[in-house]
C-alpha positions as CSV (number, residue, x, y, z in Angstrom):
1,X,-33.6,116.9,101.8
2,X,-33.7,118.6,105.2
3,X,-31.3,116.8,108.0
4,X,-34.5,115.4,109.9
5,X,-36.0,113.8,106.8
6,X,-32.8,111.7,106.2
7,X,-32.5,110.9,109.9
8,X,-35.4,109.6,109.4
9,X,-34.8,108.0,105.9
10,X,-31.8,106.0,107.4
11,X,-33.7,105.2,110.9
12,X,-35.6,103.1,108.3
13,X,-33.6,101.5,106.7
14,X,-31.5,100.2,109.7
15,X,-35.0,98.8,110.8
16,X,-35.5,97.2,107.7
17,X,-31.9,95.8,107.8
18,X,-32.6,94.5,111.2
19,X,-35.7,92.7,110.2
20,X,-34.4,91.1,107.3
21,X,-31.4,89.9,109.3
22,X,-34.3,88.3,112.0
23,X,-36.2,87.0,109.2
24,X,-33.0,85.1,107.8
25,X,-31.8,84.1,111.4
26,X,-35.4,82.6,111.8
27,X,-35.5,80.8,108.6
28,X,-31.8,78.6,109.6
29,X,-33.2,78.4,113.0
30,X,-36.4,76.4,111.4
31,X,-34.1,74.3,109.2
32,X,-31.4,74.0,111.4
33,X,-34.5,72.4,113.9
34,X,-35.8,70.8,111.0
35,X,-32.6,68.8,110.1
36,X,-32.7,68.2,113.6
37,X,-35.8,66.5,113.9
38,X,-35.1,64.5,110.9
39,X,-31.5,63.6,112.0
40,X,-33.4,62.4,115.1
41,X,-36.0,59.9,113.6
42,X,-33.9,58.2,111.1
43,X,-31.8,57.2,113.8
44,X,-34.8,56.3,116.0
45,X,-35.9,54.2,112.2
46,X,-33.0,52.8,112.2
47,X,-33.0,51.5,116.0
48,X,-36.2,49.8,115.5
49,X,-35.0,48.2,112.0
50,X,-32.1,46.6,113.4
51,X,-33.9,45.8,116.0
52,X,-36.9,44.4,114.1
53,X,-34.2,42.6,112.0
54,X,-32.4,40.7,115.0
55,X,-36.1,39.1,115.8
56,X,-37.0,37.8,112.6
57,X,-33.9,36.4,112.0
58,X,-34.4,33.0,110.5
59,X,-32.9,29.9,113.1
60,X,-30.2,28.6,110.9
61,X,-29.6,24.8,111.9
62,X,-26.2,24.2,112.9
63,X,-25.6,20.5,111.7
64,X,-24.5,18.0,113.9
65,X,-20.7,17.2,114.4
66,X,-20.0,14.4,112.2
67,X,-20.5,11.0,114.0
68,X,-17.4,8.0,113.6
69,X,-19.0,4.7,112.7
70,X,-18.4,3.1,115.7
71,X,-20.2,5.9,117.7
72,X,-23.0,5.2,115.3
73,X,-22.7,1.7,115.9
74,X,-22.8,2.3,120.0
75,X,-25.3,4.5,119.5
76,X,-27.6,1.8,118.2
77,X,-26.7,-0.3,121.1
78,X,-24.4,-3.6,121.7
79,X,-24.4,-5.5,118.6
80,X,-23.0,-8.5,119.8
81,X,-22.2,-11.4,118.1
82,X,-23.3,-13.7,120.9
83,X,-26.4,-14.8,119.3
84,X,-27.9,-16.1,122.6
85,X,-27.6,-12.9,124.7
86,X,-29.5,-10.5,122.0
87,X,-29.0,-6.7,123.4
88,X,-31.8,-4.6,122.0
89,X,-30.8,-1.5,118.6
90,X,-32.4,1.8,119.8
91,X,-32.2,4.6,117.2
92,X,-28.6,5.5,116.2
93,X,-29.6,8.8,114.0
94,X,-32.9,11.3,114.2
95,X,-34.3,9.8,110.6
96,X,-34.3,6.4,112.7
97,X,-36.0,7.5,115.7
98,X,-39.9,5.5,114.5
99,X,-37.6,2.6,114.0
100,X,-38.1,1.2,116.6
101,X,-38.7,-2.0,118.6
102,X,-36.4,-4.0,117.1
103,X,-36.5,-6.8,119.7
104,X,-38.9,-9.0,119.5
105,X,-41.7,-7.6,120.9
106,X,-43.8,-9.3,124.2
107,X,-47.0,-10.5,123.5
108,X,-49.0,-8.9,127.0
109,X,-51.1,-11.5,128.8
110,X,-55.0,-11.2,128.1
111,X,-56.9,-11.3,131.1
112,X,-58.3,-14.8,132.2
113,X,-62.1,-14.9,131.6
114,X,-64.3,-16.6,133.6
115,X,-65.9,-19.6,131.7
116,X,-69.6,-20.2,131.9
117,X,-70.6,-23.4,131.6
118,X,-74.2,-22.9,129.4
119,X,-76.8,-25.6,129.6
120,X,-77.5,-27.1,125.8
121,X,-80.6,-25.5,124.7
122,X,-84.1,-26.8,125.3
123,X,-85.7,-29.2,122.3
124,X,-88.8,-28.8,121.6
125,X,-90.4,-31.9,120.7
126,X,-93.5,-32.1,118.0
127,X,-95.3,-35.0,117.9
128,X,-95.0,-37.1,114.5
129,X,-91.8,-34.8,113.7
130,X,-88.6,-36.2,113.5
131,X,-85.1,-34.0,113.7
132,X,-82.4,-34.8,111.2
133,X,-79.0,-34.2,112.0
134,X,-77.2,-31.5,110.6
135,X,-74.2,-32.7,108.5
136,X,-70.5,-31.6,109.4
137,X,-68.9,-29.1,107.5
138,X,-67.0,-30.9,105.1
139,X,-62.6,-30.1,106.0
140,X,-60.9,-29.1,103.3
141,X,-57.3,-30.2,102.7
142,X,-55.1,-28.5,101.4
143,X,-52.4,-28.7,99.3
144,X,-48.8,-28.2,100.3
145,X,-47.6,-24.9,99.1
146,X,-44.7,-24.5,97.1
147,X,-43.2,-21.1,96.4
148,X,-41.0,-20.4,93.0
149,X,-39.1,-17.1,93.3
150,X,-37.3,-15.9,89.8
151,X,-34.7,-13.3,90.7
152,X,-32.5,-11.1,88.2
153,X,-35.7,-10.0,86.9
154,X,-34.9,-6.3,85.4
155,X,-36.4,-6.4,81.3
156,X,-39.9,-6.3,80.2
157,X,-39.0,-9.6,77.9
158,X,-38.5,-11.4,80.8
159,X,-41.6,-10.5,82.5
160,X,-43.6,-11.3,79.3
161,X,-41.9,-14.8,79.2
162,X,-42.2,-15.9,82.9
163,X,-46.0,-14.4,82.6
164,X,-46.4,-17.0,79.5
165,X,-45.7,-19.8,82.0
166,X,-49.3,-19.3,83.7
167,X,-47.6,-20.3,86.7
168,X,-47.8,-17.7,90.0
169,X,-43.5,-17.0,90.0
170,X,-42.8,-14.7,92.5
171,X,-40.6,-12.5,90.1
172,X,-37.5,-10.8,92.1
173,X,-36.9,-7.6,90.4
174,X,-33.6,-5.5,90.5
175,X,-33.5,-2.0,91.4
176,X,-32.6,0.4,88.6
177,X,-29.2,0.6,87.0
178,X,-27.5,2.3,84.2
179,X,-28.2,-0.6,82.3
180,X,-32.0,-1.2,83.7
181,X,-33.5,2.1,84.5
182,X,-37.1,1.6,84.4
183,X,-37.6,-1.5,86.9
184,X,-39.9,0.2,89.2
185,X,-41.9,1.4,86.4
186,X,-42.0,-2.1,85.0
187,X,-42.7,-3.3,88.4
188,X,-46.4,-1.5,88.4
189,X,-48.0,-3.8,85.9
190,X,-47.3,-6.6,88.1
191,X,-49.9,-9.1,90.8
192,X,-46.9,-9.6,93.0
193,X,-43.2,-8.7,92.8
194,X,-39.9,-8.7,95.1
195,X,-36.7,-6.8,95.5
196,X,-33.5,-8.0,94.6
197,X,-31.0,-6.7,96.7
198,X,-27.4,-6.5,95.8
199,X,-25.4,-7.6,99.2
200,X,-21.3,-8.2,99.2
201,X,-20.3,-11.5,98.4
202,X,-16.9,-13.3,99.2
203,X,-15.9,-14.2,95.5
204,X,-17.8,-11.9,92.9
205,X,-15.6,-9.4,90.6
206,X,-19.0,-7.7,89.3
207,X,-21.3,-6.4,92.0
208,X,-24.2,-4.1,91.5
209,X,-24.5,-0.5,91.9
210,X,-25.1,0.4,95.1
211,X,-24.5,-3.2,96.5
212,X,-24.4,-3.0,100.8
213,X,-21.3,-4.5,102.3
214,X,-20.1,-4.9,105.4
215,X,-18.4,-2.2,105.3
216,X,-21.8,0.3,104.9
217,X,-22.6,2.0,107.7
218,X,-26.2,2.3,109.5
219,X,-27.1,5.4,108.2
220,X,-26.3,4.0,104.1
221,X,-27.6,1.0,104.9
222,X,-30.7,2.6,106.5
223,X,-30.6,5.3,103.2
224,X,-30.5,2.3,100.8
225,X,-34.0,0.7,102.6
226,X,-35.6,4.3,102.2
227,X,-34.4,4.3,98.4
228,X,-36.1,1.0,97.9
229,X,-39.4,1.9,99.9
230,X,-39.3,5.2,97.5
231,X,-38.9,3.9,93.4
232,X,-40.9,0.6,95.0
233,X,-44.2,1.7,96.7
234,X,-46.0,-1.0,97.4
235,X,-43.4,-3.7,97.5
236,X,-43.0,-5.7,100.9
237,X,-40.6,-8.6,100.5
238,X,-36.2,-8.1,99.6
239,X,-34.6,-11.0,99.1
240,X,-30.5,-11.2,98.5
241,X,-28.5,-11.0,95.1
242,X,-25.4,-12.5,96.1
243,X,-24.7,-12.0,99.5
244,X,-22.0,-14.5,100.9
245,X,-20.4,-12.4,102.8
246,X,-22.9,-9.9,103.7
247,X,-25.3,-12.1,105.2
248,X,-22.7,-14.4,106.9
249,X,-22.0,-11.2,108.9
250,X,-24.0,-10.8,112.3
251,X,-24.0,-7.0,112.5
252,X,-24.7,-6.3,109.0
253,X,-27.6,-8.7,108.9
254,X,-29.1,-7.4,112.4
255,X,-28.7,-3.4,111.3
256,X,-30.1,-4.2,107.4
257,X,-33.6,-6.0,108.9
258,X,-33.9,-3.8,111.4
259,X,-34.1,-0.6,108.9
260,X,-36.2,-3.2,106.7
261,X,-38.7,-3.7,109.4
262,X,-39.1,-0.1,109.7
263,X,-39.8,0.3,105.9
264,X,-42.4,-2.5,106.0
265,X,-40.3,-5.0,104.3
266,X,-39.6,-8.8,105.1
267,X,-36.8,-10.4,104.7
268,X,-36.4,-13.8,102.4
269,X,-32.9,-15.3,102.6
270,X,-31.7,-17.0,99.2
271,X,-28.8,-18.7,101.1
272,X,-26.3,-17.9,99.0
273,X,-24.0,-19.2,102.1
274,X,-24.7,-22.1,104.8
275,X,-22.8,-19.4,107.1
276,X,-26.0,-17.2,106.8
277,X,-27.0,-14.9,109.9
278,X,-30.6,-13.7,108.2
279,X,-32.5,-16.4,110.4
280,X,-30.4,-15.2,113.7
281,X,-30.8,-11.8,112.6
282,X,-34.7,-12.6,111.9
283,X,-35.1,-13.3,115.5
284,X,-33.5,-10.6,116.9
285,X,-35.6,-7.9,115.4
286,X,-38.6,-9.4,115.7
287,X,-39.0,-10.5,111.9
288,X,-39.8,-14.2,110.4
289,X,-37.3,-14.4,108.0
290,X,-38.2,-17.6,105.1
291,X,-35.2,-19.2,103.5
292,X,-34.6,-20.8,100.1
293,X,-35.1,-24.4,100.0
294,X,-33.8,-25.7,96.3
295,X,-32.1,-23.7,93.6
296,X,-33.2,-25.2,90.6
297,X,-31.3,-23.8,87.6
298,X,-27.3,-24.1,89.0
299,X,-27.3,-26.1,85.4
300,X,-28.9,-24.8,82.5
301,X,-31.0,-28.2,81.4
302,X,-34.4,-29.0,81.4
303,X,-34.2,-32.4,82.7
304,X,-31.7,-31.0,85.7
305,X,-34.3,-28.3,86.6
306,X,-37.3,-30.8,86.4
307,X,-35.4,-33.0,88.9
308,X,-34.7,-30.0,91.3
309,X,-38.7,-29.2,90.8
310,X,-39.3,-33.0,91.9
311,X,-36.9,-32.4,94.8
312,X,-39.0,-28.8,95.8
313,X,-42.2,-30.7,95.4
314,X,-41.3,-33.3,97.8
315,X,-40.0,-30.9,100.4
316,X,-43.0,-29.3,99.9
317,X,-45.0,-32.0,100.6
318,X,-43.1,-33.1,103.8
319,X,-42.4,-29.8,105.7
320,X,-45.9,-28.3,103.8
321,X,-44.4,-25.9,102.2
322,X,-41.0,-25.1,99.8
323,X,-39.1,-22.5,98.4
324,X,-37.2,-22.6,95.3
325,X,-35.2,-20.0,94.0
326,X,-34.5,-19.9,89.9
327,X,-33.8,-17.4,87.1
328,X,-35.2,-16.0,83.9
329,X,-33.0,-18.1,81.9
330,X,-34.9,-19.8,78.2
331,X,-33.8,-23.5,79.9
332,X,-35.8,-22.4,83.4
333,X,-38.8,-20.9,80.9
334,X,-39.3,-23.7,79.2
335,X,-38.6,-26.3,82.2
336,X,-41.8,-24.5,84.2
337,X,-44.0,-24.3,80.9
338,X,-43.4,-28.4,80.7
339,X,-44.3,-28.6,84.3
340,X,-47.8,-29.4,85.1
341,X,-47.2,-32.9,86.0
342,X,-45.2,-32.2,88.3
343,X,-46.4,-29.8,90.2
344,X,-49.9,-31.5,90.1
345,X,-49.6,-32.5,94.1
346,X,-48.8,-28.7,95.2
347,X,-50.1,-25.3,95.1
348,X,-47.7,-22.9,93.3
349,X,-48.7,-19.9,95.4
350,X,-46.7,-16.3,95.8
351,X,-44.1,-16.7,98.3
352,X,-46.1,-13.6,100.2
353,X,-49.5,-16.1,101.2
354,X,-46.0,-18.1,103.1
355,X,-45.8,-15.5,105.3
């Protein structure tokens, strides 16, 4: 090969060295760009995503501080035990805050109408006709009403037997227990039925479960209503099981009828206590509160309870209307089934037509 060819030979190659080297830089230049670019926009990605993250994060509810008792109690205003200066119980907790016009509420004036004074209608006289006069409606009187409640009502036996009686009892049932656990389902087959509510007594060893004291604060005492309103839909009347203590306490009294009232429940003392605030209570919610009148079964005879019946029925028929207050005892059956004589001169009526 002459000189000039390979001079020319190796002027070739170089060139194709040199290309190859371009074509190599130009390739880590594009992917160099490219990692680049795609550095660039997964950060950008991941900008937004946080970003989009921080807005839709959920509001978690930070609970409220917990709240002493006697806060709680302030809160729902001066519960004093001055019965004749009544201060009025505003909410005390968010779950209360429909409760709530617990004083007793003022009746607004209606405004005065003028009266008319209409002339009497003109008769029209027809010869040879003469107009009777139209009888009076005849008045009916009444009977006085007497109420029997039955409390510690919590088996279907007993139902069944105080049912046998034919008599309208107002049957006070417990709410569930270990023991009793389908009250409210036995409550569904019945006309009319109460609640019997456990409340602290002064000398009792064997309370309930889930009996209120005064010791309960508004908020259990207000949870305990909701319960109640809950297994027992379309009950409307509580009356006490025990309750000595409870309802001989001002506060306790005024706090229990006022979450009552809110639930759509009245109150029916059993006066298990001459020192009972129920009636005091009563009025300063706004609530007429009825009270037992005769227990007739403190002894466990026929003849004893047909004398407290005698005792209801004249009550009954001097005030207009009674309450007595038994239980589901076979001496009280059987006392009510031998009773039509003497309830003859009353109306044995559910204690709800009292109210």
């Amino acid at each position: 090969m002459s000189k000039k060819k390979r001079k020319k030979h190796h002027e070739s190659d170089h060139h194709e060295t040199v290309l190859f080297r371009r074509s190599i830089i130009n390739i880590l230049l594009f992917l160099s760009l490219t990692l680049i670019l795609m550095s660039s926009a997964i950060l950008i990605y991941s900008i937004f995503e946080d970003k989009s993250k921080k807005a839709v994060k959920p509001h978690v509810p930070v609970a409220a501080p917990a709240v002493t008792s006697d806060a709680l109690i302030k809160k729902m205003g001066e519960i004093v035990t001055a019965e004749e200066k009544p201060e009025p119980m505003p909410s005390e907790s968010d779950d209360y805050e429909h409760a709530i016009e617990l004083i007793k509420p003022k009746v607004p004036e209606l405004p005065k109408k003028e009266v008319i004074e209409k002339l009497p209608p003109k008769t029209v006289v027809t010869p040879g006709v003469v107009e009777k006069p139209q009888p009076k409606p005849a008045i009916v009187h009444k009977k006085p009403q007497l109420a029997i409640v039955i409390d510690d009502v919590s088996t279907y036996t007993q139902v069944n037997n105080l049912k046998a009686t034919r008599i309208p009892l107002s049957l006070s049932i417990f709410p569930p227990t270990c023991n009793f656990p389908s009250t409210p389902k036995m409550a569904r087959g019945l006309d009319f039925y109460m609640i019997h509510l456990p409340l602290e007594a002064l000398n009792f060893n064997r309370p309930q479960e889930k009996t209120l004291t005064v010791e309960s604060t508004p908020v259990e005492i207000e949870g305990r209503v909701k319960e109640i309103r809950r297994l027992f839909p379309t009950a409307h009347i509580v009356n006490n099981h025990t309750g000595s203590k409870f309802t001989a306490d001002s506060r306790s009294m005024k706090i229990l009828l006022a979450a009552l009232k809110k639930y759509d429940f009245t109150f029916v003392d059993s006066r298990t206590t001459s020192k009972s605030k129920a009636k005091q209570a009563g009025d300063f919610v706004g609530m007429d509160v009825l009270s037992r009148d005769i227990f007739l079964d403190n002894i466990a005879d026929v003849n004893y309870i047909h004398g407290q019946l005698k005792k209801a029925v004249a009550l009954a028929k001097r005030n207009g209307k009674a309450v007595a207050i038994g239980h589901p005892r076979d001496s009280t059956i059987e006392a009510l089934r031998k009773s039509a004589s003497i309830l003859k001169d009353v109306e044995v009526v559910y204690i709800k037509e009292m109210l």
